[in-house]
N, C-alpha and C positions, 0 to 999 in steps of 0.2 A: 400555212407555214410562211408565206410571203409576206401575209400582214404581221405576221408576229416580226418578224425579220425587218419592217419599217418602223413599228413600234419601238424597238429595241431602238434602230439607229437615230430614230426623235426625240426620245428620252436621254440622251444623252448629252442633248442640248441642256446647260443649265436656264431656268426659265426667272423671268424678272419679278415674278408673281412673289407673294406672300402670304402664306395660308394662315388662318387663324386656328387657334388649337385653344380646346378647353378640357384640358386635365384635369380630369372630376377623379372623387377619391370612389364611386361607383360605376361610371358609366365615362366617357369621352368623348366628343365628337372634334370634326375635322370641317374649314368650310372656306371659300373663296369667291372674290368677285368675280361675278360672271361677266357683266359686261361696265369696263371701266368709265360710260357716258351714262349709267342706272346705279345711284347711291342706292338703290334700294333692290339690287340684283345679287344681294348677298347668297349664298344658297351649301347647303351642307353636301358635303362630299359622302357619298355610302361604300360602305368597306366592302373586301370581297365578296362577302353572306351576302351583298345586297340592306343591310344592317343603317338607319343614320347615324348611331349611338355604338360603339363598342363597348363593350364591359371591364372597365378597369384589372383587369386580371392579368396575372402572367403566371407562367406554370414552366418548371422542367422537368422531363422526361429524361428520370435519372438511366431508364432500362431503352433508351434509344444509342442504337450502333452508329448514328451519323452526329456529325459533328454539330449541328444548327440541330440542338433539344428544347428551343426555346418555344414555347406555345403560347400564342398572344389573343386575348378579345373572351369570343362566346365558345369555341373549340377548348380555351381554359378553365372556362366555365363549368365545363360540360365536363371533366376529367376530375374535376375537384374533390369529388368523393371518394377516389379511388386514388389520391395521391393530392392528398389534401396537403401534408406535411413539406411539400413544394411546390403548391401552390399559392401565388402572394397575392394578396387582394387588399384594399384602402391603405396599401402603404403610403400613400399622399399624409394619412396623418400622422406620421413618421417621421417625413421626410425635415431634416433638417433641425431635426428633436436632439437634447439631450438625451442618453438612456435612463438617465434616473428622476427625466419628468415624471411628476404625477401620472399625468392621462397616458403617461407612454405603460408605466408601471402597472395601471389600469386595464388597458389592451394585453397585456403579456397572457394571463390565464385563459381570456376569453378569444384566442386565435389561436388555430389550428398549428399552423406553421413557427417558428423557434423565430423570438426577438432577440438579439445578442447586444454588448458593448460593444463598439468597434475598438481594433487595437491599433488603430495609426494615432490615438490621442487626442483626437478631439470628445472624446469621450461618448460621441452622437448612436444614436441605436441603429442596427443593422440588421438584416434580415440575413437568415442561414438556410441551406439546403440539408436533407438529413445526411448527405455524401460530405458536408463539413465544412462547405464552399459557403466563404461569407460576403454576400453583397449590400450594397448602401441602397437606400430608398431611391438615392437619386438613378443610378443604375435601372431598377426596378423601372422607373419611370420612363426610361432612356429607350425602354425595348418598348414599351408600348408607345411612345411618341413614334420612332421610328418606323412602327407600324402601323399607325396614322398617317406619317409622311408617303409611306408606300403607297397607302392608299389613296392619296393624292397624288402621285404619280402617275397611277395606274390608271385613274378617269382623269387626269387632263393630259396624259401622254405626255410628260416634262419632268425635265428632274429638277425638283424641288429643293430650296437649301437655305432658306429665309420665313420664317414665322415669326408671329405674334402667341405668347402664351397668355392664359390669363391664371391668376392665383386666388385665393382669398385676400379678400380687402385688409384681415388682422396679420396676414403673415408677417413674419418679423424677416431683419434682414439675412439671416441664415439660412432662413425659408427658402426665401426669393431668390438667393445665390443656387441653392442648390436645385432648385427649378432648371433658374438658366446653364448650369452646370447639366441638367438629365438633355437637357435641349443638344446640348454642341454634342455629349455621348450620342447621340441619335445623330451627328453630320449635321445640325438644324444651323445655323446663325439666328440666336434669338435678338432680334430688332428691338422688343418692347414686351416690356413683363406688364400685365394691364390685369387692373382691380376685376375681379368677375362680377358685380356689382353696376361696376361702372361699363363695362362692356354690355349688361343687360340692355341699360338705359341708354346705351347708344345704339344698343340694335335697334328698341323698340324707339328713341325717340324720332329716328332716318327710315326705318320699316313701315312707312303709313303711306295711302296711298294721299294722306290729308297733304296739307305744307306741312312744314317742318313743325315740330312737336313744341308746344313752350309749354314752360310754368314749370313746378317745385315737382320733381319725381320720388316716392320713396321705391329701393329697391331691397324687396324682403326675399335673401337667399339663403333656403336652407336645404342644404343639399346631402351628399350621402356622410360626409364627416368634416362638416365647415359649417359656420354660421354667419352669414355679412350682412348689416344693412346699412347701408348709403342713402342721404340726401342730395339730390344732384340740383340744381338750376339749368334748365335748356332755355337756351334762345339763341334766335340769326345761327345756327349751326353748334354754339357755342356749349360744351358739355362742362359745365362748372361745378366739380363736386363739394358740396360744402361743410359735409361732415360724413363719420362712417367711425363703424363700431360692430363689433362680433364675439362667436367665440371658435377659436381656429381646431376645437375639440370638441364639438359637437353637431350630428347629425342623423342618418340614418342608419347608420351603426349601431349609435346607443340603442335608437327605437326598437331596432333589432334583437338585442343585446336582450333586454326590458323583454321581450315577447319569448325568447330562448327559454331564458329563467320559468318564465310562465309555464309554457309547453314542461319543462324538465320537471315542475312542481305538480303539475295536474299529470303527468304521465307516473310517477313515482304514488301518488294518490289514489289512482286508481289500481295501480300494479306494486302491493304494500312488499311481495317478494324480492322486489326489484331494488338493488341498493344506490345509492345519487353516484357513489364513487365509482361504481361500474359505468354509468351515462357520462358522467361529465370526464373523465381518465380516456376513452375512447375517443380517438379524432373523427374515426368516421360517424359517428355516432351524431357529435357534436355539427359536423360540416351537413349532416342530414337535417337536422331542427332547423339550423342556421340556411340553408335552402327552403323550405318549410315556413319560417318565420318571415320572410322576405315576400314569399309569395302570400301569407296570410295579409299581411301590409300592406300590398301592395292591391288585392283584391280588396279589402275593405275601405278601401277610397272611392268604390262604384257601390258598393254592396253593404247590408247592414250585419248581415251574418254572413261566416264564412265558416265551412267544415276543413277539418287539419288531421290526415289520415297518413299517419307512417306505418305500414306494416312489418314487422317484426324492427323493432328496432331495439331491440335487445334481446338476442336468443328468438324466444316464443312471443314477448312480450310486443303488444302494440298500441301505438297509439293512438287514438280514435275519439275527436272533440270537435264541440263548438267552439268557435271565437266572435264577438258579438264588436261591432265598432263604439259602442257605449264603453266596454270592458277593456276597449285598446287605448281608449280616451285616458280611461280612468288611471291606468295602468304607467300611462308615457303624459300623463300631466304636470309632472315634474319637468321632465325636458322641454315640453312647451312655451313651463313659466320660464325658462330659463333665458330664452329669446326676447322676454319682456324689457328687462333694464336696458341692456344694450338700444334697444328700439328707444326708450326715454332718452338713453346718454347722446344718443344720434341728435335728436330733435331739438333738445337742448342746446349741445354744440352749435346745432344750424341757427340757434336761436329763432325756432320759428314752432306754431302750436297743430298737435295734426288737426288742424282742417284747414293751417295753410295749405298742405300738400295736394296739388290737382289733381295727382295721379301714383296710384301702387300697385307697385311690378310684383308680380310671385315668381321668384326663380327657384329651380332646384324640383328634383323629385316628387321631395317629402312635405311643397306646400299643394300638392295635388291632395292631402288628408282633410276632409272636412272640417276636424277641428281645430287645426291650423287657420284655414280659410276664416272660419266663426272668428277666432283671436284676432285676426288682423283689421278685420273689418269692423271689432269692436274696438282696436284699438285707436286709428283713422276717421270710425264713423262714417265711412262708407265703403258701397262694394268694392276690392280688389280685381285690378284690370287683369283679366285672365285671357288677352285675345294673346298672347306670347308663347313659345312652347316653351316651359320651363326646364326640357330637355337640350334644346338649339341654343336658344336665343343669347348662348355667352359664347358660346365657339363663332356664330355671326356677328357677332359686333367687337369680337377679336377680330376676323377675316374684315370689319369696316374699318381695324384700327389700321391695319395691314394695307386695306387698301390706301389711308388718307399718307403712309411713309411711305410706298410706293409710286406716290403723286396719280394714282387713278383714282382719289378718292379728292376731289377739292372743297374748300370752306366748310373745312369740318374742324374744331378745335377742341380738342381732350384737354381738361385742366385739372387732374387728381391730387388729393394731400398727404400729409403726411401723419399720423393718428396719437404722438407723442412728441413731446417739447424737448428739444437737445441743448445740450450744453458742455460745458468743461469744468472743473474744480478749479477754482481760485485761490488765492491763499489763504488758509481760516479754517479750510473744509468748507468755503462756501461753493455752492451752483450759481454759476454764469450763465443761465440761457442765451442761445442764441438763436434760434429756430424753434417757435412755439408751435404747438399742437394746432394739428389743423392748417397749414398751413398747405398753400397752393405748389404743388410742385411739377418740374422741376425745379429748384431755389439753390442758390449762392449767397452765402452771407460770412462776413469778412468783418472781425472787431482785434482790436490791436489792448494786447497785454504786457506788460514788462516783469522783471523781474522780482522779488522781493526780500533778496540779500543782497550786500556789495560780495563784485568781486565773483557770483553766479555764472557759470559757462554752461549750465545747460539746466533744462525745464523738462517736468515730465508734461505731458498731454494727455489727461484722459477725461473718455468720453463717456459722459451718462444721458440717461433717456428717463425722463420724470419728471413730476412735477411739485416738487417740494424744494425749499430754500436751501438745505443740506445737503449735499452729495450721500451722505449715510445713507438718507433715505430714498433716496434714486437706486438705478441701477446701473453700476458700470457694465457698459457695453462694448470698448477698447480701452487700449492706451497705446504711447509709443512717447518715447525721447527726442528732443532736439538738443545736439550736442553741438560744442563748437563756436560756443556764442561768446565775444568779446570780454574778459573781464571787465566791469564796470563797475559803478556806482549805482545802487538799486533805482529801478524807477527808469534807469535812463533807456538800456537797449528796449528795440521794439519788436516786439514778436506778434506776427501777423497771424492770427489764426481763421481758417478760413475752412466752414462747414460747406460740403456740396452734398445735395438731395439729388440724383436722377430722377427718371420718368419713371423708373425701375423700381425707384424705392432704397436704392442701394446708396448707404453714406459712406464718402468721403471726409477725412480730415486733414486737413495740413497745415503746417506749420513753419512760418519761416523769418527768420530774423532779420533787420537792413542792412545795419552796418556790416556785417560777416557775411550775409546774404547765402547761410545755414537755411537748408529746409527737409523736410521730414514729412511724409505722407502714408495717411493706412487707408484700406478698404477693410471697413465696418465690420468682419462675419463672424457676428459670436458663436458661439458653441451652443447655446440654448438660448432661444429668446423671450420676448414678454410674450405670456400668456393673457388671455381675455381679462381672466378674474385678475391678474396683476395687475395690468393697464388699469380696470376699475378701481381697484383697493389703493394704486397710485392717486387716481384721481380725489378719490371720497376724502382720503388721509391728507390728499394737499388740502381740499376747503375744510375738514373737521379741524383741521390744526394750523391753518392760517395764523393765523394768532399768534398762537404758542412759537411756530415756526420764526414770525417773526423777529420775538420778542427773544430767541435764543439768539438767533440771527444778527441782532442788533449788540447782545451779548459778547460774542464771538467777535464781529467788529470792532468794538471796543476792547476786548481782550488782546487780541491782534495787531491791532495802533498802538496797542500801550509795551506789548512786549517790542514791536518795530522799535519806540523810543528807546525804549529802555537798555536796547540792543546798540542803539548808537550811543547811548551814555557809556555803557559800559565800554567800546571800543575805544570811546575817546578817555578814560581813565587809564585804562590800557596802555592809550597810543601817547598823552603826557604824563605820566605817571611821573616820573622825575620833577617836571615842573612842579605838580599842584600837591604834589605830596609835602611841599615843604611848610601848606598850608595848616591851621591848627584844628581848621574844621574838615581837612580830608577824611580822617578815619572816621568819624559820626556819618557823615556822609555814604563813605564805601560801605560802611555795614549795611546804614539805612538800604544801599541799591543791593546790596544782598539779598537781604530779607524781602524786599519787592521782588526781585530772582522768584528768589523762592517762591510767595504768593501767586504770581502770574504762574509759575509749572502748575503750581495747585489748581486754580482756577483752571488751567488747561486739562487737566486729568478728570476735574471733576465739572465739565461745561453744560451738563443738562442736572446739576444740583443748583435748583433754584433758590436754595435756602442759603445760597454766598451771595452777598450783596458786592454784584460786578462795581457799584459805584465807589466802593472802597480801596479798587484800583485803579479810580479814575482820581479820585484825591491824592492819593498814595503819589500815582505818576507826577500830577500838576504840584505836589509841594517839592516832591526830589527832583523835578525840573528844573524848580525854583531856586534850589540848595544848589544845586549843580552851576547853575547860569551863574550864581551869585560867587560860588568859588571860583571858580574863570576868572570872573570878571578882578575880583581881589586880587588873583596871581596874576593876570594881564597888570593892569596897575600898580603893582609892588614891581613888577619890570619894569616900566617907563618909569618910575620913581627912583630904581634901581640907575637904571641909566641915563637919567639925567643930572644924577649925583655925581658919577663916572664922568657927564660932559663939563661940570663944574671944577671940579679938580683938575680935568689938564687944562681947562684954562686961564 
């Protein structure tokens, strides 16, 4: 009773520490520096069970009388079946989703528990209880951090209030927000959102009893529903990641998913009484195979054969089979290949060929699968360094990241990027990159635009993420207004636009004028972000259509210059109309700039019809240039003739 009573009043000290947290969408761990003079005294924190790993799960207990129904870890695990319908599991690949994603739309049939729309407007998916209580993924995540946190409190007797998270390397920044967002619901201050990838490669490259780790790291994470691989460069301490690539939809889930199907096909096969709409319409039913399948998976990572024995799981019916690890192969060889591109797009990126690479990390679960193992090693052409747990080793080297912001951690330098190219729309519909893909973050960069009317008091700002000459073919990911800016003369006010990248991954934009010294700033968080296969089909489409791209590009340019001229022509007809009217070639003229009017709309409506020759409004502009200059100059000179007539008569 006494130690409890000391405990209590030392815990209440808030402690300087930083835990590191790795929020897996199956499993999570918790872990900190032991001793801040031992870089390599990382060590995982075990939860109440005695557990290193908790089980991504949270559950409520709609028929509990006390106000805390929350149930977190292997105790939620353990309840699943019998209140399946509230209990939430891999919502990580939820989190921070539109609801009318693909993959989201995909998950809806095959989980147990109710996916909703959220109705505050951002339109993102939400998980519901069957009492009608609708909570957000980041919530979800909030109670299992926080029970991580506890458990870091409870073995190092401190109360804890500062962590390191790590995410998948693809998450987008709505992702990454709503991480750090389950973090502060948990009381966390998240210091640093850090790549899980990258966090491997610094566990493992500081984890050696050798010196410090050098040379080219690949890290292959495929974990319970995320896919990242990363190219690092280590050396002198120095963790420089040089490219990275995933898919933030795929994992052990699917493989799950893929084995479900199987079991439901060979149980209805052998049981022809038995109808699918009775098995699959049943949650308990479903949460049984889906317990079942995980464990079939999971043993055939040791094992060549495994027996899958449900009794009675429908009525009288049971189900009672082999499952062979050839037949799991064959079955989830699709998912497998699916980890192949991204692995080339990495390498590429890094510009380097695998058998540059010295060394490859297996992170995640689901590369403890032999045939995983075979893929990598064929793909590298040598063995994959398997001495790392691919359970730990990203919650420790979040807890190394934790330590090096902590300053217990010295001469350690994380240098992570950013996985797509930003920019802004310029006048034309063109993209302005200012922050190319792959680039080392955190990063600041700062380029100066003006306006493209007279007489303009404000600009919009918006932001896309891609890699194509066109803004169309991007994707906007903000915008926002700068208002308030001087009327001028186009070209002249300066509008400073200025992109920031965190360590977080989280973009900033601002915008600010000199002379008015007008500014306007957003935090980046879209409603849905790029998914894997986008990021790709961004990529493929910018080099398949380089060309084309250009060539519109240059199009548009031209279109753009010549309606700008054209625009000042017509102001200044406008603006002397009286004078130059009194000329005999004004009206041939004003028609002529009519009908260029007109041509240049055309050409604007119709700017990917390659079949108008743009060079016909490049003539077009340079002879009514001509006409125009020339009538000026006529009426200028019929004035000074004009009034030198005037100066001769009074004298």
């Amino acid at each position: 009773m006494l130690r409890q009573a000391i405990r209590r009043q030392i815990s209440t000290k808030v402690s300087s520490r930083v835990i590191g947290i790795d929020l897996g969408t199956t499993n999570s761990a918790v872990a900190y520096i032991r001793d801040s003079n031992d870089k390599r005294s990382a060590t995982i924190i075990e939860n109440e069970s005695g557990q290193r790993t908790t089980p991504s799960v949270v559950a409520f207990d709609l028929k509990s009388t006390t106000r805390d129904n929350v149930i977190v870890g292997t105790p939620a695990k353990r309840q699943a079946l019998l209140n399946s319908e509230n209990t939430f599991f891999a919502t990580k690949r939820l989190i921070g989703r539109s609801f009318d994603d693909a993959e989201v739309q995909r998950d809806i049939p095959v989980m147990p528990f109710k996916i909703v729309k959220a109705d505050t407007g951002n339109g993102q998916a939400y998980v519901a209880t069957s009492d009608g209580i609708v909570r957000s993924p980041s919530e979800i995540g909030s109670l299992l951090l926080k029970y991580l946190k506890g458990s870091a409190e409870t073995y190092l007797n401190e109360t804890i209030d500062k962590a390191v998270i790590t995410v998948p390397a693809y998450f987008n920044d709505s992702q990454r927000q709503a991480t750090k967002d389950a973090g502060k619901l948990a009381g966390l201050k998240v210091l640093r959102v850090v790549n899980e990838p990258t966090a491997a490669a610094l566990s493992f490259g500081i984890d050696s009893k050798e010196k410090s780790k050098k040379g080219i790291i690949a890290v292959y994470d495929l974990g319970g529903g995320t896919f990242d691989i990363s190219i690092l460069d280590i050396e002198d301490g120095v963790f420089e990641v040089r490219s990275t690539n995933g898919d933030t939809h795929l994992g052990g889930e699917d493989f799950d998913n893929v084995i479900i199907n199987h079991l439901v096909e060979t149980f209805l096969k052998d049981n022809p009484g038995c109808q699918k709409e009775t098995v699959i319409n049943s949650k308990e039913t479903m949460q049984r195979l889906r317990e079942a399948a995980e464990t079939a998976k999971i043993e055939l990572s040791h094992v060549h054969t495994t027996k899958v024995e449900i009794p009675f799981l429908v009525n009288n019916y049971h189900l009672n089979m082999e499952l062979k690890e050839e037949e799991l192969d064959n079955m989830t060889m699709h998912l497998i290949k699916k980890t192949l591109n991204p692995v080339k797009k990495a390498l590429k990126d890094a510009d380097i060929e695998p058998e540059d690479v010295d060394e490859v990390i297996l992170v995640g679960g689901m590369t403890r699968m032999p045939k995983i193992r075979a893929l990598v090693k064929d793909i590298f052409q040598k063995e994959p360094n398997t001495s790392v747990n691919p359970d730990e080793t990203v919650a420790l080297g979040a807890a190394i990241q934790g330590g090096v912001l902590s300053g217990e951690i010295k001469n350690v330098l994380l240098l992570d990027v950013t996985p797509l190219t930003l920019g802004i729309e310029t006048f034309g519909g063109a993209f302005s990159p200012l922050i190319p893909r792959n680039t080392t973050v955190p990063v600041t960069k700062t380029e100066i635009f003006s306006t493209g009317v007279d007489g303009q008091t404000g600009v919009d700002i918006k932001v896309y993420q891609g890699e194509r000459g066109l803004v169309r073919d991007n994707k906007l990911i903000g915008d926002f207004k700068l208002t308030g800016i001087q009327p001028m003369l186009k070209g002249i006010p300066q509008i400073f636009v200025t992109f920031d990248i965190d360590a977080d991954g989280i973009i900033n934009v601002s915008a600010a004028e000199k002379s008015s010294g007008k500014e306007q700033s957003i935090t980046v968080i879209p409603s849905s972000g790029l998914t894997e296969e986008e990021i790709n089909k961004l990529v493929e489409e910018a080099n398949a259509n380089r060309q084309t791209d250009n060539i519109i590009r240059q199009r548009m340019e031209l279109i753009t210059k010549a309606d700008i001229m054209i625009s000042d022509t017509e102001n200044a007809f406008e603006k002397f109309k009286k004078t130059i009217s009194t000329d005999d070639q004004y009206p041939t003229v004003l028609q002529e700039l009519k009908e260029l009017r007109q041509l240049i709309n055309n050409f604007k409506e119709k700017e990917n019809d390659m079949s108008l020759d743009v060079n016909v409004i490049k003539k077009s502009t340079d002879a009514l240039q001509n006409k125009a200059f020339k009538l000026f100059e006529r009426v200028t000179k019929k004035q000074q003739n004009h009034k030198t007539v005037e100066g001769n008569v009074k004298e």
